[in-house]
C-alpha positions in Angstrom: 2.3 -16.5 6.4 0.5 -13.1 7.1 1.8 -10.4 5.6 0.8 -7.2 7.6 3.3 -5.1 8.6 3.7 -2.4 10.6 3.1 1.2 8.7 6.1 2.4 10.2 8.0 -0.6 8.8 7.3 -0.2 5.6 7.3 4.1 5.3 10.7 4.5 7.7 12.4 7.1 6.8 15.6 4.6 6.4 14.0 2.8 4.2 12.8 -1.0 4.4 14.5 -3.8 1.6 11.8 -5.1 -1.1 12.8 -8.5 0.4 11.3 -7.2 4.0 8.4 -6.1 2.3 7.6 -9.8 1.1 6.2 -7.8 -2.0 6.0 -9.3 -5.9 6.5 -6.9 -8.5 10.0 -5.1 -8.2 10.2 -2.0 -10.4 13.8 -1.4 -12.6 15.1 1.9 -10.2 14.4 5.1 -11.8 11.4 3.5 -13.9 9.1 6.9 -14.7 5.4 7.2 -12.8 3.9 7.2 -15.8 4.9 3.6 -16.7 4.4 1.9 -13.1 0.8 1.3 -14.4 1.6 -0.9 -16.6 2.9 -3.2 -14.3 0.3 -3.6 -12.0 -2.2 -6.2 -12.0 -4.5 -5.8 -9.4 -6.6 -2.8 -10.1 -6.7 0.3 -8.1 -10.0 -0.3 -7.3 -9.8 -3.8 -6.2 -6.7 -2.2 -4.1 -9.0 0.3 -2.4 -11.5 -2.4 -1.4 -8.8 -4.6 0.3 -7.6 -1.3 2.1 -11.4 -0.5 3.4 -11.8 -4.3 4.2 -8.9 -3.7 6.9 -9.6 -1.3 8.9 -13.0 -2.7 9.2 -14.9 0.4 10.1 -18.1 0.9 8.1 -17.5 4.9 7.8 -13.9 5.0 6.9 -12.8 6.8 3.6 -9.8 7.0 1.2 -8.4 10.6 1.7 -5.9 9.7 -1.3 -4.4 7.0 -2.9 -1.2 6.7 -5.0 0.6 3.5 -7.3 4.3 3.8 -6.1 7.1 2.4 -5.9 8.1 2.4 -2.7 11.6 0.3 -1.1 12.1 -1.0 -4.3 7.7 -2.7 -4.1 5.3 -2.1 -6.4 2.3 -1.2 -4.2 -0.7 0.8 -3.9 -1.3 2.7 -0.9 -4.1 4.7 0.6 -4.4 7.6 3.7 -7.9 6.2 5.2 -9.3 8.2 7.1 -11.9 6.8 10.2 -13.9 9.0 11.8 -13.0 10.1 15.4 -9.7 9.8 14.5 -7.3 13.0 14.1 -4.7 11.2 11.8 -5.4 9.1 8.4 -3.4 5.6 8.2 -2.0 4.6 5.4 -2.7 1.4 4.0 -0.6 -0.7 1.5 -1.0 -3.2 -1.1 0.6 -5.1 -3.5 0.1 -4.2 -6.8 0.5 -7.5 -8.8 -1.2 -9.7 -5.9 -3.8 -7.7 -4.3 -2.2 -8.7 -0.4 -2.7 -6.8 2.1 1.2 -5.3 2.8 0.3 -3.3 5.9 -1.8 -1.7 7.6 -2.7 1.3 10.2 -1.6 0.6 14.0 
């Protein structure tokens, strides 16, 4: 099953269910930044690499990148920004898998 989403999907303001996000690691609510890290698997730079890999432009950068947990998913996501464009997109990806979650429209 492919499992890109739509940015908007996943960062609406109402909020999208961990179950719609078809993501793997679930963090306890209220668990502290500081100890989300140790729940990842996947690496931030392996993370980064699968977020360049889908936009597929040779020039595009990571503005920033952040390990949150965001609708109740452990994920990694990244403002890429492509040049030409005025706006970054924001990629995600799962923290324990490495899958692509979504990615910018």
């Amino acid at each position: 099953m492919n499992k890109v989403f739509l940015v908007v999907a996943l960062l609406a303001p109402s909020g999208a269910s961990a179950a719609a996000l078809s993501c793997s690691i679930h963090p306890k609510a209220g668990m502290a930044d500081a100890d989300l890290p140790a729940l990842a698997k996947v690496t931030k730079a392996a993370a980064q690499s699968t977020a360049l890999k889908a936009v597929n432009v040779a020039a595009a950068t990571v503005s920033s990148s952040e390990l949150e947990s965001e609708g109740g998913c452990l994920i990694y996501t990244f403002d890429i920004k492509v040049p030409g464009k005025t706006s970054n997109g924001e990629v995600a990806v799962d923290a324990r898998t490495g899958e692509l979650l979504c990615q910018p429209t």
